[in-house]
N, CA, C and O atoms as CSV, one atom per row, in Angstrom:
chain,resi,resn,atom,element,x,y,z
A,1,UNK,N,N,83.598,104.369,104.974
A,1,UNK,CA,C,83.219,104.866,103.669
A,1,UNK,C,C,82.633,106.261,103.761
A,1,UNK,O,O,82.459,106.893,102.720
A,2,UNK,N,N,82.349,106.732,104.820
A,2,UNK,CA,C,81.564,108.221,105.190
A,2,UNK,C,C,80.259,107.735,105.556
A,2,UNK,O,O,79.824,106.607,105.790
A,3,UNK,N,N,79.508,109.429,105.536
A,3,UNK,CA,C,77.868,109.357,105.618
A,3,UNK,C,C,77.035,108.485,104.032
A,3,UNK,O,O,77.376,108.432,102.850
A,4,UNK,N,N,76.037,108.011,104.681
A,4,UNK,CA,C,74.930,107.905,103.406
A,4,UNK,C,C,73.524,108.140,104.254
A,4,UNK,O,O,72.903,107.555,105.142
A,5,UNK,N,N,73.408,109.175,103.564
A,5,UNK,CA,C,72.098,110.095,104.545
A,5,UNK,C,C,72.250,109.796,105.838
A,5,UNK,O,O,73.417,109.629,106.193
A,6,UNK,N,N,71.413,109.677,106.650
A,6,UNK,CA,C,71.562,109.628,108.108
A,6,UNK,C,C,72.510,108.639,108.547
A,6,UNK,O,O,73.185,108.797,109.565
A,7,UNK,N,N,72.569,107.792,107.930
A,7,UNK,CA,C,74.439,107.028,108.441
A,7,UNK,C,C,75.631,107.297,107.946
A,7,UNK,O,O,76.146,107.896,107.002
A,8,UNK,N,N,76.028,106.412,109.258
A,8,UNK,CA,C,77.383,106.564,108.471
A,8,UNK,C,C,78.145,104.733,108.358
A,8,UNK,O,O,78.208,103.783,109.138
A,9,UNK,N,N,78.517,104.947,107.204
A,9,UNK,CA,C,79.150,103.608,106.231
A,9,UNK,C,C,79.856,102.936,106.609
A,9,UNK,O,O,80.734,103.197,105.786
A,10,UNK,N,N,80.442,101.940,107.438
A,10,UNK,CA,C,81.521,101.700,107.466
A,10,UNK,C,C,81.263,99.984,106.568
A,10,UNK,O,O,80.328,99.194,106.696
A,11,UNK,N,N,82.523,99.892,105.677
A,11,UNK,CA,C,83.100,98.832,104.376
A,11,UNK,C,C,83.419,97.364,105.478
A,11,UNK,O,O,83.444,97.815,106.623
A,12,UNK,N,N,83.606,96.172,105.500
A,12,UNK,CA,C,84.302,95.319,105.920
A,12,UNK,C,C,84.726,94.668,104.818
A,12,UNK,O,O,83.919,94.159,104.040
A,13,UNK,N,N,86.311,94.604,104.595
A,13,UNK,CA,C,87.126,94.073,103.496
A,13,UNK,C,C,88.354,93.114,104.053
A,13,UNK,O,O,88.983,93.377,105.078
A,14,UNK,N,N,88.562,92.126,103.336
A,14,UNK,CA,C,89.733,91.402,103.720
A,14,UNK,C,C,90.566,91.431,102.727
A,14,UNK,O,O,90.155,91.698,101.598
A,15,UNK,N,N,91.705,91.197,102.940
A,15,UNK,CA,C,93.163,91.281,101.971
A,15,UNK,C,C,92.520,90.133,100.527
A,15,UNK,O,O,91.705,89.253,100.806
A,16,UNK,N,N,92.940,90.289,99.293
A,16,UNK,CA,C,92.948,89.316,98.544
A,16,UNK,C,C,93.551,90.196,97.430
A,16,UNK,O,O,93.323,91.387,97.215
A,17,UNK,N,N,94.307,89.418,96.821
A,17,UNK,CA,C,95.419,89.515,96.020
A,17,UNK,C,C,95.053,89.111,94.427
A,17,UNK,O,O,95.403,88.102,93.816
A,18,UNK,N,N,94.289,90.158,93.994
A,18,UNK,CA,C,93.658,89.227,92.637
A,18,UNK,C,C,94.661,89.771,91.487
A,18,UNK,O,O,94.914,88.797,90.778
A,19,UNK,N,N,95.205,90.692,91.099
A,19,UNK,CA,C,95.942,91.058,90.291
A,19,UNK,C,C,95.252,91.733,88.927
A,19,UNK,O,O,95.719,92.168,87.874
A,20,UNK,N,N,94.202,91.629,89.355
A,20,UNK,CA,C,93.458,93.069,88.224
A,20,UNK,C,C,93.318,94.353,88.717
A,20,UNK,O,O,92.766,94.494,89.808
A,21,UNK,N,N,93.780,95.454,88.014
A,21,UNK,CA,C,93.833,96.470,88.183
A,21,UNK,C,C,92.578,97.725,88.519
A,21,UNK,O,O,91.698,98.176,87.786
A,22,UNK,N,N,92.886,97.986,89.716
A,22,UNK,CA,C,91.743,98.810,89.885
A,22,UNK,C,C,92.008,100.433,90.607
A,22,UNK,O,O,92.510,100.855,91.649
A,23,UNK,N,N,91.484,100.909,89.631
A,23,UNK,CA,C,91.595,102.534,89.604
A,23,UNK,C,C,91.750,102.696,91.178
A,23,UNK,O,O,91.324,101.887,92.001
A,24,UNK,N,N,92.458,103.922,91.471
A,24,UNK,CA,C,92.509,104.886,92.542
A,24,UNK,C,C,91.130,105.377,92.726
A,24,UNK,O,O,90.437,105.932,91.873
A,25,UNK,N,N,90.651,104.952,94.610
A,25,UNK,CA,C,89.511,105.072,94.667
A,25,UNK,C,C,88.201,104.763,94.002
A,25,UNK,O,O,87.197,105.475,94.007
A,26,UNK,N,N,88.364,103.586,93.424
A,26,UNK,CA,C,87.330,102.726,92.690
A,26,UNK,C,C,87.108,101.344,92.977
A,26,UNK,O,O,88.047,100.742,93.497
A,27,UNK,N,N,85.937,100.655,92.715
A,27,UNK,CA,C,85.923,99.494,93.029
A,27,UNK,C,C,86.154,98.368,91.391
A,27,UNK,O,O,86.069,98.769,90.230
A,28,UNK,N,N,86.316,97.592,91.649
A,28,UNK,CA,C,85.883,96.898,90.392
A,28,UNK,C,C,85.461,95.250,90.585
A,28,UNK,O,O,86.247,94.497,91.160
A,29,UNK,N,N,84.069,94.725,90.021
A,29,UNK,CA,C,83.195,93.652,90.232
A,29,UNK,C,C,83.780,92.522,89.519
A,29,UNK,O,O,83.692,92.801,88.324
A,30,UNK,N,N,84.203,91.652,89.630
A,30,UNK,CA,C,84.986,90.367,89.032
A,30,UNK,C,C,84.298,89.042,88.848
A,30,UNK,O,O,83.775,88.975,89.961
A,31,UNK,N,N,83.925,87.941,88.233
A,31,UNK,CA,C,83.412,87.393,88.623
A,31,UNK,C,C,84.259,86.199,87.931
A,31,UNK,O,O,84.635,86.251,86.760
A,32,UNK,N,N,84.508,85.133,88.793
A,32,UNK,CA,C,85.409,83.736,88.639
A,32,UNK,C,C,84.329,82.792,88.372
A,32,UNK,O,O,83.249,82.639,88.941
A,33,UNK,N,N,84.920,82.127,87.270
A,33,UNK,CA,C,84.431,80.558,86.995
A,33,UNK,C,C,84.506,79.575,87.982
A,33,UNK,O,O,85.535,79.470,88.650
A,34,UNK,N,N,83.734,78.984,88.127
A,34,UNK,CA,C,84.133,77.935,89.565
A,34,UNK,C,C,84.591,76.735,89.061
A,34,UNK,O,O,85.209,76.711,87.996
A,35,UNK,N,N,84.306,75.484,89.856
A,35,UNK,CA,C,84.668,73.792,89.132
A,35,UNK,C,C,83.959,73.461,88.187
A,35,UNK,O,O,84.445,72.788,87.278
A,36,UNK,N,N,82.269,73.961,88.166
A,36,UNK,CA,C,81.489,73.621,87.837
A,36,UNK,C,C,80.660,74.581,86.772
A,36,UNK,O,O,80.343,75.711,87.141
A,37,UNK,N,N,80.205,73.974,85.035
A,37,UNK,CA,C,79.856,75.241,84.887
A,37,UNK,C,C,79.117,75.849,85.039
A,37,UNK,O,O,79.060,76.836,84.306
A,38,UNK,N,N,78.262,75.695,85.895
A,38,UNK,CA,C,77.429,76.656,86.743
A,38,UNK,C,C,77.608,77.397,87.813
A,38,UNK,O,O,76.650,77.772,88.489
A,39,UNK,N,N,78.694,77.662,88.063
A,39,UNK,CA,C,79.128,77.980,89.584
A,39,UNK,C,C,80.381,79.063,88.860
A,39,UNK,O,O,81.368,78.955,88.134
A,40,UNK,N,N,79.481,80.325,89.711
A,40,UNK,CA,C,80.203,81.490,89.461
A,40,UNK,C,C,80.764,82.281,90.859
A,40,UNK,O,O,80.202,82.281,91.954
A,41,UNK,N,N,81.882,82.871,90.542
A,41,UNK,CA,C,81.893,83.063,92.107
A,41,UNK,C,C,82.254,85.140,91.954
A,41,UNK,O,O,83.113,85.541,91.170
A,42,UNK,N,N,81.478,86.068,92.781
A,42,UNK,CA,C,81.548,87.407,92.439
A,42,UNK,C,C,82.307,88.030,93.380
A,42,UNK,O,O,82.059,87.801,94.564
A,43,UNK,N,N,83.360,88.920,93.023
A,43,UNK,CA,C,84.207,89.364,94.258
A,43,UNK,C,C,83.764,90.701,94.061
A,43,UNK,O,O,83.382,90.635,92.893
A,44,UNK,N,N,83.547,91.955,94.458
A,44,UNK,CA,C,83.981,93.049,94.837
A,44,UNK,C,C,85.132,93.647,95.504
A,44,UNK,O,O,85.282,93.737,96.722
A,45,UNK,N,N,86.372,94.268,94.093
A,45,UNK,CA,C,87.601,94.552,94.429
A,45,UNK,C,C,88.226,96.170,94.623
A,45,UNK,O,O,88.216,97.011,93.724
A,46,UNK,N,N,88.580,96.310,95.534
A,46,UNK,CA,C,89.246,97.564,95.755
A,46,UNK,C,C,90.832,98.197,95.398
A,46,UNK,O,O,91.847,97.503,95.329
A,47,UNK,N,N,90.770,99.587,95.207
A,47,UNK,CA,C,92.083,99.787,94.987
A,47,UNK,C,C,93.572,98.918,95.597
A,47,UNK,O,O,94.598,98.487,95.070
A,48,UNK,N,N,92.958,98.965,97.108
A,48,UNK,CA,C,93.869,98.754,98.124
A,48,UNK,C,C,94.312,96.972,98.181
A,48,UNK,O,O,95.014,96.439,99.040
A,49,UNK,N,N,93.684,96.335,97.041
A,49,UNK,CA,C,94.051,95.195,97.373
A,49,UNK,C,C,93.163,94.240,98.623
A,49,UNK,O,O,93.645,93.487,99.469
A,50,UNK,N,N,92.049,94.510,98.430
A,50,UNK,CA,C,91.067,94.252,99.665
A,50,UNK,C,C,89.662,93.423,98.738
A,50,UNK,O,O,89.288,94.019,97.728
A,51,UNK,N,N,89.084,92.358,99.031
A,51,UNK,CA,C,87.588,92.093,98.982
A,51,UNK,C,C,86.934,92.927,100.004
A,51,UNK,O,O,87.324,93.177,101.144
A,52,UNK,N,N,85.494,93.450,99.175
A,52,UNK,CA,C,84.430,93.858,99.617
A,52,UNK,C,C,83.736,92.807,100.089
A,52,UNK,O,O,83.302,91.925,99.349
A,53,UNK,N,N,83.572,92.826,101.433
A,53,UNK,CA,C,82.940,91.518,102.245
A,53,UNK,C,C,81.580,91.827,102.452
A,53,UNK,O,O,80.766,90.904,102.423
A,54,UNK,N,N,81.134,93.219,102.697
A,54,UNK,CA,C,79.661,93.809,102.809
A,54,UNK,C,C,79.890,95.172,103.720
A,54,UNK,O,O,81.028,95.605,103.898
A,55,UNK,N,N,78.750,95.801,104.270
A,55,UNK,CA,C,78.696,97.169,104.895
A,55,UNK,C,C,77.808,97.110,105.920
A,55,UNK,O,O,76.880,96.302,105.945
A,56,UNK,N,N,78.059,98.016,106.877
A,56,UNK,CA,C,77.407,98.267,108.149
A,56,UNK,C,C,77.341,99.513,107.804
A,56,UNK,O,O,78.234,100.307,107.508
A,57,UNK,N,N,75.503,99.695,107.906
A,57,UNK,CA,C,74.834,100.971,107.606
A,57,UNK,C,C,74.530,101.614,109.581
A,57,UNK,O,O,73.706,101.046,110.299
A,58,UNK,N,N,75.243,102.621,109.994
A,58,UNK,CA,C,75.405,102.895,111.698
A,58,UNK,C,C,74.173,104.044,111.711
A,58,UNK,O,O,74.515,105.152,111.299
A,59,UNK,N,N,73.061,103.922,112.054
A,59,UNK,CA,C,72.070,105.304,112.509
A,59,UNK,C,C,71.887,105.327,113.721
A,59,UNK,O,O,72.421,104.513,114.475
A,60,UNK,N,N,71.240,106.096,114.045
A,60,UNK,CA,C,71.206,106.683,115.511
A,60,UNK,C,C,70.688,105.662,116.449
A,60,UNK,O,O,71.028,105.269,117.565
A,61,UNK,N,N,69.440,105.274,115.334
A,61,UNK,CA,C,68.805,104.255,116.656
A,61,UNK,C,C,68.939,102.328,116.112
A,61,UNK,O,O,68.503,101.404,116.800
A,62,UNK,N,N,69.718,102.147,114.605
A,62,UNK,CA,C,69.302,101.310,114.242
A,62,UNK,C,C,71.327,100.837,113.844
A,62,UNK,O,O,72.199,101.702,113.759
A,63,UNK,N,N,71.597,99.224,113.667
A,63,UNK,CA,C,72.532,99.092,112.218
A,63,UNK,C,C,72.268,98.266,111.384
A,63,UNK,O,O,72.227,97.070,111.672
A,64,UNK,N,N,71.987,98.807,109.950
A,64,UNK,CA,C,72.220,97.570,109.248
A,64,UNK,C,C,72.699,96.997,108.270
A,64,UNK,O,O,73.029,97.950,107.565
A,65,UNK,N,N,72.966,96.099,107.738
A,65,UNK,CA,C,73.802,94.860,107.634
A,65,UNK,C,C,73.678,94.565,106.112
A,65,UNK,O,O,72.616,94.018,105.814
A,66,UNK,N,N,74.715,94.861,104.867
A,66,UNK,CA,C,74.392,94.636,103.767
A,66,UNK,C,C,75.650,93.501,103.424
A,66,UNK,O,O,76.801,93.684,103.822
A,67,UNK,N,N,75.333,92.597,102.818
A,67,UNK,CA,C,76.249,91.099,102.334
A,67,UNK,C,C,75.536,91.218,101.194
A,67,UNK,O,O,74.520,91.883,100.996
A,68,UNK,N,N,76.493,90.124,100.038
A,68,UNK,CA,C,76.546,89.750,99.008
A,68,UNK,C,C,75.393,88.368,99.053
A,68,UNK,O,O,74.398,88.098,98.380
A,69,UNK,N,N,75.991,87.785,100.035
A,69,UNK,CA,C,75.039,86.348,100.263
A,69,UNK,C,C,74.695,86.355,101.739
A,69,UNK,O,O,74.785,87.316,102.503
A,70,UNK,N,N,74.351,85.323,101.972
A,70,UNK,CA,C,73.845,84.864,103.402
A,70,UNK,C,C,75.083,84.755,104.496
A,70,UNK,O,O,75.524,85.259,105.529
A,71,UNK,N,N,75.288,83.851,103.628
A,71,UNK,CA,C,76.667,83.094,104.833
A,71,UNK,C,C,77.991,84.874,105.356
A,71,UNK,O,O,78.696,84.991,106.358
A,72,UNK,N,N,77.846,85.648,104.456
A,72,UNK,CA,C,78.517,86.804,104.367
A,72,UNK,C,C,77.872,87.511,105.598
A,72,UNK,O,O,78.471,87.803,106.633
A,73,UNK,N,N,76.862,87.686,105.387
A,73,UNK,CA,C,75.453,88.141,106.132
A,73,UNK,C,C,75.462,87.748,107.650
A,73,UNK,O,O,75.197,88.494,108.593
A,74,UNK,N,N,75.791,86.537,107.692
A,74,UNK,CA,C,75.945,86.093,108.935
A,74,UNK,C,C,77.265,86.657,109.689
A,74,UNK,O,O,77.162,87.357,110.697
A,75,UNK,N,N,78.483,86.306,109.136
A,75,UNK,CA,C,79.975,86.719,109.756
A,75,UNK,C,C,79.621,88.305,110.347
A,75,UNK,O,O,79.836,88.882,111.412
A,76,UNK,N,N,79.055,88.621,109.242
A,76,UNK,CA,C,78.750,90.564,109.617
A,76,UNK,C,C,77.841,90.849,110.944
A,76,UNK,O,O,78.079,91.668,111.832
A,77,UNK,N,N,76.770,89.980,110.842
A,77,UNK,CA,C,76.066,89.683,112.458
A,77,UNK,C,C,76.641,89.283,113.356
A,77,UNK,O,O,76.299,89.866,114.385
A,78,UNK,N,N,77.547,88.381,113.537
A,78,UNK,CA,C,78.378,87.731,114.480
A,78,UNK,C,C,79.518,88.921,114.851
A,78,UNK,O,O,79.853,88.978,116.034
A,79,UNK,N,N,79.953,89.598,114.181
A,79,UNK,CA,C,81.073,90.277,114.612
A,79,UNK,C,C,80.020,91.834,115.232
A,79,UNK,O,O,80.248,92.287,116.354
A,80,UNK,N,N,79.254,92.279,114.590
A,80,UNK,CA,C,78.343,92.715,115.227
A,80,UNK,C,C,77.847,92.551,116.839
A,80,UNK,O,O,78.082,93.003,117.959
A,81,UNK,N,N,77.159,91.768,116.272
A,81,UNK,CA,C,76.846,91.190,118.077
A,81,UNK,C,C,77.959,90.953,118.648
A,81,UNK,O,O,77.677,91.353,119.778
A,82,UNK,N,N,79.294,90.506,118.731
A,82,UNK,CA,C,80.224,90.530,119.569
A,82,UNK,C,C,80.677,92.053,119.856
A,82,UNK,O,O,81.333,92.258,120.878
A,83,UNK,N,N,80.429,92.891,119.192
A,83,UNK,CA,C,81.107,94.104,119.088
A,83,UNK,C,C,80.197,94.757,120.068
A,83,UNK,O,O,80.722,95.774,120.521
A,84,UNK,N,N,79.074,94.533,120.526
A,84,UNK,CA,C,77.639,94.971,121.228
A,84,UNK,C,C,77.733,95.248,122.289
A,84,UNK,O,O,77.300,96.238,122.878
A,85,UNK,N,N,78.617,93.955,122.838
A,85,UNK,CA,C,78.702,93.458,124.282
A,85,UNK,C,C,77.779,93.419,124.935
A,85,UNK,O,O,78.009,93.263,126.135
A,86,UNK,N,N,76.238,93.540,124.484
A,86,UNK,CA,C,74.799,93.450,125.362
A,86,UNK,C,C,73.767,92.688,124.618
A,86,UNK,O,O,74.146,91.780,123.879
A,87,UNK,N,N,72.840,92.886,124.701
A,87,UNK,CA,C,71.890,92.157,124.003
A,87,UNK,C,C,71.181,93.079,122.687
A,87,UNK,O,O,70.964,94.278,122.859
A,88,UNK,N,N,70.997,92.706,121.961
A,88,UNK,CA,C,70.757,93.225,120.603
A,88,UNK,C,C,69.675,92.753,119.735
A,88,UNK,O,O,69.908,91.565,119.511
A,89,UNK,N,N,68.438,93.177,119.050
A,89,UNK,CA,C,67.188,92.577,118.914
A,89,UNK,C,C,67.377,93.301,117.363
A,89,UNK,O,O,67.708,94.431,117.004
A,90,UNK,N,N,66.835,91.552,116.355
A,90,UNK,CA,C,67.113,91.964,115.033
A,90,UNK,C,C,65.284,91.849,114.985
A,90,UNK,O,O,64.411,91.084,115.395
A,91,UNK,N,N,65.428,93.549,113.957
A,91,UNK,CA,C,63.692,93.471,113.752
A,91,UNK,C,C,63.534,93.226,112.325
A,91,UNK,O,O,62.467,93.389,111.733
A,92,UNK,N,N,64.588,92.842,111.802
A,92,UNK,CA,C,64.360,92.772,110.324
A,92,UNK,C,C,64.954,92.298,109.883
A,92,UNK,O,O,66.137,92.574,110.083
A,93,UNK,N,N,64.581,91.104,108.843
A,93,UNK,CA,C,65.480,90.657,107.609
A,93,UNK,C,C,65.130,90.392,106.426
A,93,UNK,O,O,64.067,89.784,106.306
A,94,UNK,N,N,65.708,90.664,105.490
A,94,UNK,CA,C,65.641,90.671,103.891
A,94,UNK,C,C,66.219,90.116,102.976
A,94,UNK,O,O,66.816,90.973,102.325
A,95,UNK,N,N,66.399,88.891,102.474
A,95,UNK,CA,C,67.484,88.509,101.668
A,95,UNK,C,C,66.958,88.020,99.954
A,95,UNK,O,O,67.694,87.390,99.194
A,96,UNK,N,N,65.772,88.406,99.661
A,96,UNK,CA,C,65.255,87.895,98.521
A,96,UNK,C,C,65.614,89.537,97.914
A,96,UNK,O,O,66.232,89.363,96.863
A,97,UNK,N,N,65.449,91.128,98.196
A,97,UNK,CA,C,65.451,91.967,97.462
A,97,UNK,C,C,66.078,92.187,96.345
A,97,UNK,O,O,65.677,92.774,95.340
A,98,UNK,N,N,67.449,91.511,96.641
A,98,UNK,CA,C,68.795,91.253,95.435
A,98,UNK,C,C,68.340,90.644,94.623
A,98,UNK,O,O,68.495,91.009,93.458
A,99,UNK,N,N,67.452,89.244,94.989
A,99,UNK,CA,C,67.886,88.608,93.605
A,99,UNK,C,C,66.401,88.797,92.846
A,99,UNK,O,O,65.417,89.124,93.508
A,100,UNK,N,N,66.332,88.585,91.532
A,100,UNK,CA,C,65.692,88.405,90.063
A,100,UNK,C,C,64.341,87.830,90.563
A,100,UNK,O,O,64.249,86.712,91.069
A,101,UNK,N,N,63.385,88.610,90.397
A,101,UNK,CA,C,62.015,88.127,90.635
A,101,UNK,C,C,61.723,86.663,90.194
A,101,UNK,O,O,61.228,85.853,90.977
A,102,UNK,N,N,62.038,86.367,88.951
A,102,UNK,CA,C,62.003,84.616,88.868
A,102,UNK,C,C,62.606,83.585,89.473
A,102,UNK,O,O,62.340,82.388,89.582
A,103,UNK,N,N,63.800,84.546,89.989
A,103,UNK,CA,C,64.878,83.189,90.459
A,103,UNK,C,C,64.128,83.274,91.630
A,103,UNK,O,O,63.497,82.226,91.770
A,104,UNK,N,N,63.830,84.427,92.942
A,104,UNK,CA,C,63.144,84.292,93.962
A,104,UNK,C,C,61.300,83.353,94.268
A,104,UNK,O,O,60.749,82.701,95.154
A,105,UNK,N,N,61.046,83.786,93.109
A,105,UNK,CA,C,59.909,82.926,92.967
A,105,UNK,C,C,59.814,80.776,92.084
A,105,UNK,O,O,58.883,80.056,91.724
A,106,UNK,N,N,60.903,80.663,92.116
A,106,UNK,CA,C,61.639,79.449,91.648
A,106,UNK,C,C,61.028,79.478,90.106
A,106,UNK,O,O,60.310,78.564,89.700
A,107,UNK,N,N,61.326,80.437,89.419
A,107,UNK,CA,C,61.187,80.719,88.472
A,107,UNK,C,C,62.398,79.695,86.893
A,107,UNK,O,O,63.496,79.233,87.204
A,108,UNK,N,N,62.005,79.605,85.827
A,108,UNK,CA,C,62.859,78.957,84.600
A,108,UNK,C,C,62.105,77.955,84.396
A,108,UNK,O,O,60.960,77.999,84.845
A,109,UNK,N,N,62.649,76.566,83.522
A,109,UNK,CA,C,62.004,76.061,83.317
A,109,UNK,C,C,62.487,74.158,84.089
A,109,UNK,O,O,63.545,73.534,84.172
A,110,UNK,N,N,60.854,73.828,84.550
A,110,UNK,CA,C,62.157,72.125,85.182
A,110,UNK,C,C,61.700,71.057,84.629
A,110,UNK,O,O,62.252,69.975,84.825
């Protein structure tokens, strides 16, 4: 994807074939009904016919690791650390920043 300030971007996308149209050099955010009606499912789609799977932020001394969800989050670590070939020490993780201060705090009503 290029630089973003001191890194540089690189996208991880897999083929998927959704058939909505998306501009030259643009992304576009989709989101599918699931079985259930509560269950939504969010793709991030590219020109090229690709899901946005998440990003590897590369700096000098650090990489890190942006997913949609967890389980995303993980594949991106795993291919990571295989890609390492040494030992590799995670000093940080974050996965509440995304979501909605109520939903993180088990927020609504039960």
């Amino acid at each position: 994807m290029g630089p973003r300030g001191d890194a540089r971007v690189l996208e991880w996308v897999k083929p998927y074939k959704s058939g909505l149209p998306v501009p030259p050099g643009q992304k576009v955010s989709a989101a599918y009904a699931g079985n259930s009606p509560n269950s939504v499912t969010l793709r991030i789609l590219t020109d090229g016919g690709h899901q946005g799977m998440g990003q590897f932020a590369v700096f000098d001394d650090r990489v890190e690791v942006e997913a949609l969800t967890l389980s995303r989050a993980s594949v991106l670590m795993s291919t990571l650390l295989a890609a390492a070939g040494g030992p590799v020490t995670i000093t940080a993780s974050d996965w509440r920043s995304a979501v909605p201060h109520s939903r993180a705090q088990g927020g609504g009503s039960k």
